[in-house]
C-alpha positions in Angstrom: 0.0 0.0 0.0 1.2 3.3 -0.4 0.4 7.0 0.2 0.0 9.9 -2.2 1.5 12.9 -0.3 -0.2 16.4 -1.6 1.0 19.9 -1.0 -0.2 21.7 1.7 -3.1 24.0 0.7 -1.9 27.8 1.1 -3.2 29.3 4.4 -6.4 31.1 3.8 -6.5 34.4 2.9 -8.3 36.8 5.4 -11.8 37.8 4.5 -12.2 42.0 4.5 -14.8 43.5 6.8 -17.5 44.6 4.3 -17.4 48.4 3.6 -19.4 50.7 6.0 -23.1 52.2 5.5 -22.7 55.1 5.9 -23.9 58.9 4.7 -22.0 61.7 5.7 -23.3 65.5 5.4 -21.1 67.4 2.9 -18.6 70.2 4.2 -20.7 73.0 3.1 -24.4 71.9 4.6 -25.4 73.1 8.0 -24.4 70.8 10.6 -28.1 70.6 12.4 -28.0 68.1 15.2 -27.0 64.9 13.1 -23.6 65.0 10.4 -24.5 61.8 8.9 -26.0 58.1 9.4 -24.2 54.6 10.3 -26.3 51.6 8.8 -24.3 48.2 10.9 -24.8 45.2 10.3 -24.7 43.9 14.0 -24.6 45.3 17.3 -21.5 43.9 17.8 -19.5 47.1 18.8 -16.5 45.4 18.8 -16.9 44.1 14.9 -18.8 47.0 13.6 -16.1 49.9 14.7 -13.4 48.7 12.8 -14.8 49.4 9.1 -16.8 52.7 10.5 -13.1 54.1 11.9 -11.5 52.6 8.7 -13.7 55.0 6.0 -14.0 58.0 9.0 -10.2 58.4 10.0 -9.1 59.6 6.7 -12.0 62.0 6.7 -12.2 63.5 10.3 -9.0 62.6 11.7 -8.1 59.4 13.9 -11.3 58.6 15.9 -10.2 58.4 19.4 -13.3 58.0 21.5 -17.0 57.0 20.7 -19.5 57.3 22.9 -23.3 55.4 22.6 -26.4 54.9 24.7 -26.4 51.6 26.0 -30.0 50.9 25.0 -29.4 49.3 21.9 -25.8 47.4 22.2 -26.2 44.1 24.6 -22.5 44.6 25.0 -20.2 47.6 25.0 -16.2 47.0 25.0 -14.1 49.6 26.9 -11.8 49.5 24.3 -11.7 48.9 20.6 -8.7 48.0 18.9 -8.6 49.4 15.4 -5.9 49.8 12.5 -3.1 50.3 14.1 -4.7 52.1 17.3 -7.2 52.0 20.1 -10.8 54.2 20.1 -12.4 54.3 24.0 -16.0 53.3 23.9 -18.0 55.0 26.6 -21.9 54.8 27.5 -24.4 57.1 29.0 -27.9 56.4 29.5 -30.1 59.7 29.6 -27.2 62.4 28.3 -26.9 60.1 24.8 -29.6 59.8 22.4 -30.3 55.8 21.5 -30.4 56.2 18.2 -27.0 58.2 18.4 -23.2 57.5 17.4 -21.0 60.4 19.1 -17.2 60.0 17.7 -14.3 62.1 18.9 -11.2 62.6 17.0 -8.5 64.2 19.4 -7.7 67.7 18.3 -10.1 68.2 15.4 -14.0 67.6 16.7 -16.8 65.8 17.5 -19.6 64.3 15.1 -23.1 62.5 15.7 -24.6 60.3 13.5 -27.7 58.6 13.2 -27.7 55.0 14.2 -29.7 53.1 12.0 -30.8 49.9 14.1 -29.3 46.6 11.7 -32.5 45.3 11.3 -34.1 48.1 9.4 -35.1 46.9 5.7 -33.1 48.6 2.6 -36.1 51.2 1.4 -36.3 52.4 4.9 -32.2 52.6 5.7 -31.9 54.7 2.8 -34.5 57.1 3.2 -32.9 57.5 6.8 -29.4 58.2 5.3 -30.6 60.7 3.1 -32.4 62.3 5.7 -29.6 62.7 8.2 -27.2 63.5 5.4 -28.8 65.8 3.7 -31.9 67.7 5.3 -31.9 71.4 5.8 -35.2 71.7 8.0 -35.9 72.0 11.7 -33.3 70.0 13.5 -34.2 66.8 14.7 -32.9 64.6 17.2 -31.5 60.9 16.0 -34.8 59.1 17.8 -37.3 61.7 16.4 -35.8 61.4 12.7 -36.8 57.4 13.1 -40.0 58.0 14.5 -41.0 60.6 11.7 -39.8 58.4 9.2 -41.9 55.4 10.9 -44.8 58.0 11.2 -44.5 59.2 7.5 -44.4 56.0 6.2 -46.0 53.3 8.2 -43.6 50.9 7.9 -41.5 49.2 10.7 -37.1 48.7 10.8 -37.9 45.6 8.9 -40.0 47.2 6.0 -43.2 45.6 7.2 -46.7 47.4 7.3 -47.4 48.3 10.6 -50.8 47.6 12.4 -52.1 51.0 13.0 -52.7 50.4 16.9 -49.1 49.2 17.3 -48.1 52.6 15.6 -50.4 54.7 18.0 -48.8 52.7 20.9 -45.0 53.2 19.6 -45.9 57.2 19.5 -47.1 57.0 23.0 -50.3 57.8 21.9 -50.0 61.0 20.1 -49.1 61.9 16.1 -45.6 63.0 15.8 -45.0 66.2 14.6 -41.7 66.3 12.7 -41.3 66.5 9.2 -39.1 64.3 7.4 -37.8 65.9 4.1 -39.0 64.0 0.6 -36.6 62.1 -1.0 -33.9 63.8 -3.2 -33.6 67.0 -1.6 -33.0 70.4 -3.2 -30.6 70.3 -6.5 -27.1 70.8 -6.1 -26.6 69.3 -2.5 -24.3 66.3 -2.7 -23.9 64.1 0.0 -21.0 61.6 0.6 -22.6 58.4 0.5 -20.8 55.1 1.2 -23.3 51.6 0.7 -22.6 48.6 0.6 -26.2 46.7 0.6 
């Protein structure tokens, strides 16, 4: 009997982090409350950050500290490492908005974006990144963009038709006000938009 020896197979090569989602206001638009949206997949800070610092470090600066509102991430690290550094994670309950991404980048600013939850459907995601990314009306804050986007077009984070009752009891039981701008916006407004769907 003998063996047939084969070559080793090459070591695998590492798969890349898909791209962000993101949508980022352009330099010249009015920074409102919100200066883009963030579409993860997960809520996996710790997997997420990585590709969000990889596409926002070039742009901003070296992202040094995020902060979130626990609400909607099961686990927050203290630390995540990313290439070739480390950005502080930090939580506050009532101070941060749930829907909200605050990022730091020492020396040079602060930003907020709009957390889209993972789950939302495609139509809906993108209507909420052109929102935060490009509107020009009354500010609104990360959780009231969502809701008037919910409210405008009566569909949940997964696309679905909501039953109207579970819409009145979402709202708390009152219409929401705010106006969420149509899509397209007003010619000659140019947002950066990163997708990867």
């Amino acid at each position: 009997m003998s063996a047939t020896l084969l070559p080793p197979l090459p070591p695998p090569e590492p798969a890349a982090a898909p791209a962000a989602r993101l949508a980022l206001k352009t330099d010249g638009t009015s920074r409102g409350l919100l200066d883009g949206a963030w579409w993860p997949r997960s809520r996996d800070l710790l997997s997420e950050l990585p590709s969000l610092t990889d596409v926002l470090d070039p742009l901003w600066g070296r992202i040094t500290r995020i902060a979130v509102n626990p609400e909607h991430w099961p686990v927050i690290p203290r630390k995540v490492p990313v290439d070739g550094h480390i950005v502080k994670v930090g939580w506050f309950t009532p101070e941060i908005d749930p829907h909200k991404l605050l990022l730091l980048s020492y020396g040079t600013g602060r930003w907020d974006l709009l957390i889209i939850p993972p789950e939302t459907g495609a139509e809906s995601a993108a209507r909420l990144m052109a929102a935060a990314s490009d509107y020009d009306g009354p500010p609104l804050t990360a959780s009231a963009l969502i809701a008037a986007d919910v409210a405008r077009h009566g569909v949940s984070a997964t696309d679905e038709p909501r039953d109207p009752d579970e819409a009145w009891e979402d709202e708390g039981g009152a219409a929401v006000s705010a106006a969420v701008p149509q899509q397209g916006g007003p010619p000659g407004r140019a947002s950066r938009l990163i997708v990867d769907m």
